[in-house]
C-alpha positions in Angstrom: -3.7 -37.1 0.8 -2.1 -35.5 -2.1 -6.0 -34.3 -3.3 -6.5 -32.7 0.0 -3.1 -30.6 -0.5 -4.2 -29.4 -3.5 -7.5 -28.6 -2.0 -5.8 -26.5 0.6 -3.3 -24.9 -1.8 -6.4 -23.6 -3.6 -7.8 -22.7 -0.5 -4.9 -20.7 0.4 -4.7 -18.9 -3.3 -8.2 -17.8 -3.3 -8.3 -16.3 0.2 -4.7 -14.6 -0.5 -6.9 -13.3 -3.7 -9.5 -11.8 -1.9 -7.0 -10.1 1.0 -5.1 -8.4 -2.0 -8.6 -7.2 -3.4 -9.3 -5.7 -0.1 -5.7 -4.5 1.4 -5.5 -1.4 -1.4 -1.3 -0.2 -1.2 -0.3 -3.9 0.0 0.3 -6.5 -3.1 2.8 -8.8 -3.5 6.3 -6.8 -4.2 7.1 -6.4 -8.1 3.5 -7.0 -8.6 1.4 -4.0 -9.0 -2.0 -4.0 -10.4 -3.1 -2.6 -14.4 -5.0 0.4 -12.9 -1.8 1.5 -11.3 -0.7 2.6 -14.6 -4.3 4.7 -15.5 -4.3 8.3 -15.3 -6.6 9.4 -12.5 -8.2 13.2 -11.7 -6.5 14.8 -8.9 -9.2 15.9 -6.1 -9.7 19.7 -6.3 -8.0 21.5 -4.2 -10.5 22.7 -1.2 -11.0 18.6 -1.1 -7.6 17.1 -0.5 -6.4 15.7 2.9 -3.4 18.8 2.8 -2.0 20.4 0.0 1.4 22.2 1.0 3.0 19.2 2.1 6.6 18.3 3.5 7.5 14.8 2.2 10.2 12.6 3.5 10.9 9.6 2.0 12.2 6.4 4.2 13.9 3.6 1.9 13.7 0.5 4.5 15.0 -3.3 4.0 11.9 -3.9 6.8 9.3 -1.8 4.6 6.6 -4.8 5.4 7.3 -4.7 8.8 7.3 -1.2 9.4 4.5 -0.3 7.1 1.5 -2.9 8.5 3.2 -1.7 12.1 2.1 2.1 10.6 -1.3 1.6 9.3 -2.3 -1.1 12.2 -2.4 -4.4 9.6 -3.6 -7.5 11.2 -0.5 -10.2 11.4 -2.9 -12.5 9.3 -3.2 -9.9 6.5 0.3 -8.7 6.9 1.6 -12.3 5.9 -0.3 -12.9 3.4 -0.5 -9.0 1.4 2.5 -7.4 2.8 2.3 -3.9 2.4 5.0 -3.2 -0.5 5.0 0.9 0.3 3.0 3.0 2.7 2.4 6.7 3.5 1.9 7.9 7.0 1.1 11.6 7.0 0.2 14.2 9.7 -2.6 17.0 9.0 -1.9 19.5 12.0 2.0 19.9 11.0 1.7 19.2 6.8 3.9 16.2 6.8 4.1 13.2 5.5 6.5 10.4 5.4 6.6 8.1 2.4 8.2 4.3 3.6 9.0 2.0 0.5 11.8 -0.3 -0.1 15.2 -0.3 -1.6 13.5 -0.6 -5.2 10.3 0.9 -5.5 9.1 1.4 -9.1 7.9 4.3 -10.2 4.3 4.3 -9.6 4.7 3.0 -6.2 6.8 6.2 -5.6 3.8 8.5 -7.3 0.9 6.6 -5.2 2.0 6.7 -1.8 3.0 10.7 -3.0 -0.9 11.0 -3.4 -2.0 9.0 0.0 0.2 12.3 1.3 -1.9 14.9 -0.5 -5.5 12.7 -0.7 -5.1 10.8 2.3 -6.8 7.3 2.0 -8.6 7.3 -1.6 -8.7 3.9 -2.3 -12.7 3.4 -2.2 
């Protein structure tokens, strides 16, 4: 009994693994990957989603919630990788609404920011 809990434990771990490999913004709150922290090359200009953008930033208690709600998450994949930030943005009216919770770092802050000007660039 005890061998098969462990069995499904690891089970469990591996497939949370691969839905964090594959959910892009959504990782396990506090816990953001090493190429976070990388410098990367803005797109140029002429190739960026908008680039005179209104930003509004929504601090949330529910930011899992409200974020897998906002960019259609499956429940499944929403348990397992909430979504620690999100960016919902609007091309026709140059807006864009950055949801995080009450403590965001940094970096979470500055890559939901992008998703507003690059729309989805995790590829």
């Amino acid at each position: 009994m005890n061998a098969m809990n462990h069995q499904r434990k690891a089970a469990w771990m591996l497939l949370s693994l691969v839905f964090t490999l594959l959910a892009g913004c959504q990782t396990l709150p506090g816990n953001l990957p090493a190429h976070e922290y990388e410098p990367f090359k803005p797109l140029a200009v002429e190739k960026r989603l908008m680039n005179e953008v209104r930003i509004r930033w929504e601090v949330r208690e529910d930011v899992a919630q409200v974020c897998a709600k906002a960019i259609q998450m499956g429940k499944e994949q929403a348990y397992i990788t909430p979504p620690m930030a999100c960016a919902v943005w609007g091309v026709p009216k140059q807006e864009c609404t950055v949801i995080t919770g009450p403590k965001p770092t940094h970096v979470a802050l500055g890559h939901e920011v992008r998703h507003c000007f690059e729309g989805r660039f995790h590829r």
